[in-house]
C-alpha positions in Angstrom: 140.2 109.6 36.9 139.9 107.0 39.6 136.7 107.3 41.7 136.5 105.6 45.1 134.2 104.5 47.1 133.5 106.4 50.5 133.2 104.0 53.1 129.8 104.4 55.3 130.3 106.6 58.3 131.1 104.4 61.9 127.7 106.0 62.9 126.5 104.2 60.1 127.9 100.5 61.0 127.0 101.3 64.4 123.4 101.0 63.4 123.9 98.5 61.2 125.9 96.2 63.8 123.3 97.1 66.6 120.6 96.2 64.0 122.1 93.0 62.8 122.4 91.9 66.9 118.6 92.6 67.8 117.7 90.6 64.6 119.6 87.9 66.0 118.3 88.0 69.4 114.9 88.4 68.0 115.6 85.4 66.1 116.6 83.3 68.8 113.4 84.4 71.2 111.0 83.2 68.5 113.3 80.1 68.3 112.7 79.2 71.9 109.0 80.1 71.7 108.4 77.6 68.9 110.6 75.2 70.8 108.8 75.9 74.5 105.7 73.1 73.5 108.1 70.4 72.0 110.5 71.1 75.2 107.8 71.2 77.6 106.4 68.1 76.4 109.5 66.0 77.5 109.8 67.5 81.0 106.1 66.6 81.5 107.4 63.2 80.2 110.2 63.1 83.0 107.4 63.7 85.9 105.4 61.4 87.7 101.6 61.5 86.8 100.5 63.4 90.0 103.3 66.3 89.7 102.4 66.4 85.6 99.0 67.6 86.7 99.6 69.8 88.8 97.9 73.3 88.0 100.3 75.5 88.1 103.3 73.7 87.5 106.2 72.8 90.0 109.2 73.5 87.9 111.0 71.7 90.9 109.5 67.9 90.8 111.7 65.4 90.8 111.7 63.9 87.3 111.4 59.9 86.8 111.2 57.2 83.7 108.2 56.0 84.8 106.1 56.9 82.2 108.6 56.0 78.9 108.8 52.6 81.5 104.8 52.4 80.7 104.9 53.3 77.0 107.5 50.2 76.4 105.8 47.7 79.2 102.7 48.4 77.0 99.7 50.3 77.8 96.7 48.3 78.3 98.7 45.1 77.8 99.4 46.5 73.9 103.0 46.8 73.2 104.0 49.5 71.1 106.6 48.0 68.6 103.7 46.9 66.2 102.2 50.1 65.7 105.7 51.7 65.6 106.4 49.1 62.8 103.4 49.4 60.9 103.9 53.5 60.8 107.1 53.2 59.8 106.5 50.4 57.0 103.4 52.7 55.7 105.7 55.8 55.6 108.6 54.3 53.9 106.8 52.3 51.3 104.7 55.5 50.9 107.6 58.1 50.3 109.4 55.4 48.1 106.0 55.2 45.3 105.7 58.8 45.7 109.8 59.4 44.7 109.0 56.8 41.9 105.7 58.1 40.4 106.5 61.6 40.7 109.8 62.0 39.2 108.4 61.3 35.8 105.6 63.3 36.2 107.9 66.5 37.3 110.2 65.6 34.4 107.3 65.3 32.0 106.1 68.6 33.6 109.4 70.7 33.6 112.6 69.4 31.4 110.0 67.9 28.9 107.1 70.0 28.9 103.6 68.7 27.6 100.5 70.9 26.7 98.9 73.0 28.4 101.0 71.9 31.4 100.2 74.4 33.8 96.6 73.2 33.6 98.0 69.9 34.7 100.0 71.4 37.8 96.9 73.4 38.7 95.1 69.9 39.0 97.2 68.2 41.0 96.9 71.1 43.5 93.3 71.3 43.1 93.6 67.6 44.7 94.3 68.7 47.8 91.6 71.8 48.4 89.0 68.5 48.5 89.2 67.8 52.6 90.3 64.9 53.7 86.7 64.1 56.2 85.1 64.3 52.7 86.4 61.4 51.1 86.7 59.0 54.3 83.0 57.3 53.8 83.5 56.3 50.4 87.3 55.1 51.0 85.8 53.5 54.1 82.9 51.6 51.8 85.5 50.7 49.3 88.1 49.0 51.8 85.3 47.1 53.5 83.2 45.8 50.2 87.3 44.9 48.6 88.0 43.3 52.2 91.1 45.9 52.9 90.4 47.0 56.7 92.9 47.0 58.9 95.6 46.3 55.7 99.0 48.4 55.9 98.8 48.0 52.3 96.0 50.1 51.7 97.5 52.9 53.8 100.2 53.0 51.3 98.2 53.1 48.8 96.2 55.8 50.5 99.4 57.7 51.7 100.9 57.4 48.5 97.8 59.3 46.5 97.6 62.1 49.1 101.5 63.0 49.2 101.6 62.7 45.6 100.5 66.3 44.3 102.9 68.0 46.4 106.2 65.9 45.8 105.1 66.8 42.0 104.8 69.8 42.9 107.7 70.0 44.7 110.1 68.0 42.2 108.8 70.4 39.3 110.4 73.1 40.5 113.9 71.6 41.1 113.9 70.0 37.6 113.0 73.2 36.6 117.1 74.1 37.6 118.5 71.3 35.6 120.6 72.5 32.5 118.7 70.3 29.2 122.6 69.9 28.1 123.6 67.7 30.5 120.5 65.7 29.6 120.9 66.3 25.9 124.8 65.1 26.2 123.4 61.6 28.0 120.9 61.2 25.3 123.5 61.1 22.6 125.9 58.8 24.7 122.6 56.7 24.2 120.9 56.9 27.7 117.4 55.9 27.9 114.5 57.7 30.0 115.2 55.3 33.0 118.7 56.0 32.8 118.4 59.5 32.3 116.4 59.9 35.3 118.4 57.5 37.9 121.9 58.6 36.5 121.7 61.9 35.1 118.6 63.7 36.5 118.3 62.1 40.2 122.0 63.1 41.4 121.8 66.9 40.0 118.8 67.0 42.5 119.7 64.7 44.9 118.8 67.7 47.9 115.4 68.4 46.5 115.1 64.6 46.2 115.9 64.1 50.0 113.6 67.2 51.0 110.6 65.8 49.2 111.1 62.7 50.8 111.5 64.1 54.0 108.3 66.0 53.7 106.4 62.9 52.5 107.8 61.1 54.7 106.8 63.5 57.7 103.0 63.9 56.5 102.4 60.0 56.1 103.9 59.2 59.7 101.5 61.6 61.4 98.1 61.1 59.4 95.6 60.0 61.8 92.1 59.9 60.4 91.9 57.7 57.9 94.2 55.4 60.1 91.9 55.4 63.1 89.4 54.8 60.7 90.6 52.1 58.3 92.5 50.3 60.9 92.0 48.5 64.8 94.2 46.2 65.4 96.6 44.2 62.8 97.2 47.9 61.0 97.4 49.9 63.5 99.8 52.9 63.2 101.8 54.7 66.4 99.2 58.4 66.3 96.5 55.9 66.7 98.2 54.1 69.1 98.7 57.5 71.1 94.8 57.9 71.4 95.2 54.9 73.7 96.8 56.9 76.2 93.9 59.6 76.6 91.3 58.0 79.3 88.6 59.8 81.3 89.5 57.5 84.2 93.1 58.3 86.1 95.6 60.6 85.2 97.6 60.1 82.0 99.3 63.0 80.5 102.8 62.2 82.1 102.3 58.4 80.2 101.3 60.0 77.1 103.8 63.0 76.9 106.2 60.2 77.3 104.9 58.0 74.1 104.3 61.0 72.2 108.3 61.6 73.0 109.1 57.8 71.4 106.9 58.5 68.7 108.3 61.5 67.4 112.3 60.5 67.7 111.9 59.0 64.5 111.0 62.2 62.4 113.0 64.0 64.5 115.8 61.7 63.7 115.4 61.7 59.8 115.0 65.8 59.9 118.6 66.1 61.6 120.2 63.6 59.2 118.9 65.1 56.3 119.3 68.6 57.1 122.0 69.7 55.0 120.4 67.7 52.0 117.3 69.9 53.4 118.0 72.6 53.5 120.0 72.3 50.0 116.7 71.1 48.5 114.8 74.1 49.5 117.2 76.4 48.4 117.6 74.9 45.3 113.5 75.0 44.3 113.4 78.6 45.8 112.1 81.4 43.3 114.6 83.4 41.9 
């Protein structure tokens, strides 16, 4: 004997359709709250100084490109393409060793598993509970005694140790996905560890790859202490180059909504081109 299935009442779907819509809309109006600062800062950007400090504010000024005209004239008689430059050579040259030092060590950690391993993973996170205002004097000594202030390279170098435990951490779990036959199958075509890794390994997690990039990528671009420590002029890096902005004389918030605008259209621009890759890539490390 056949037995269907009743279908649910229409009282039933009623609920369910009426409960699906204010999930949505309740989804959208945190949406917009999150987005309210980020939005707000670019009309601020669009007024002129006076009408940006106005308390409380005219929703109706007439909006202007003086201040992004500032930020590219150069504040102070400093134009901004160096420090862009120098954050965006310290970011990518950063995310790059990270990609290349941790892939190993998540393979090591996951497909090829040493001993005690978990102790190992528990260490790299136990890097970052140290904060970062604890380890700025001796970094500081170091650089100056080795000659290294205000060097790009040794915010790479500093960029690369601090992202390092979490793109392990990260790349750990996606490895974890990848069958050990298809790895098994290139090691009996006679495929080294290098090859493995950049032919076999790399395109099977290509999305975790580009998230983990993204996310090193992301933290490295908007680190400002040890940059407004280590650096003043020849290293500089665009967040410090924002502190320029913020005087006790005159009114500036229009002029430095309006760099903080320029700065952030790079991330901004990375996070929308990788966002299928992104969203791929945290989907495929999530915990089943």
């Amino acid at each position: 004997m056949t037995v269907t299935k009743a279908s649910p009442p229409a009282a039933a779907r009623g609920r369910g359709r009426r409960r699906g819509t204010a999930l949505g809309l309740l989804a959208w109006v945190v949406g917009v709250v999150f987005c309210l600062p980020a939005l707000w800062m670019v009309l601020t950007s669009l007024r002129s100084e006076t009408d940006a400090a106005t308390s409380p504010p005219s929703l109706g000024a007439p909006l202007t490109l003086d201040g992004y005209r500032t930020f590219f004239d150069g504040a102070g008689g400093a134009t901004p393409w160096p420090p862009l430059i120098n954050s965006f050579m310290a970011s990518a040259f950063a995310t790059l060793l990270v990609l290349a030092l941790a892939l190993p060590a998540a393979y090591a950690l996951s497909l090829r598993p040493v001993r005690r391993w978990t102790d190992v993973m528990f260490f790299f996170l136990s890097t970052k509970m140290l904060p970062m205002v604890a380890g700025l004097l001796p970094v500081y000594l170091f650089a100056r005694n080795a000659g290294l202030l205000d060097n790009i390279w040794l915010l790479v170098v500093l960029y690369t140790s601090m992202n390092l435990p979490i793109a392990v951490w990260m790349l750990q779990s996606f490895l974890a996905d990848v069958p050990l036959s298809i790895i098994e199958a290139a090691r009996m075509d006679g495929a080294g560890l290098p090859a493995v890794l950049v032919r076999v390994v790399a395109p099977v997690i290509a999305p975790g790859i580009a998230a983990t990039a993204l996310i090193c990528f992301i933290f490295s671009w908007n680190e400002l202490l040890f940059a407004r420590v280590l650096t003043s002029v020849t290293a500089q890096t665009a967040p410090v180059y924002l502190t320029g902005f913020v005087t006790s004389q005159g009114l500036f918030l229009a002029q430095l909504c309006a760099a903080s605008v320029v700065v952030s259209l790079p991330v901004l621009a990375a996070g929308f081109a990788a966002q299928d890759r992104l969203v791929q890539g945290l989907s495929l490390g999530a915990v089943k």
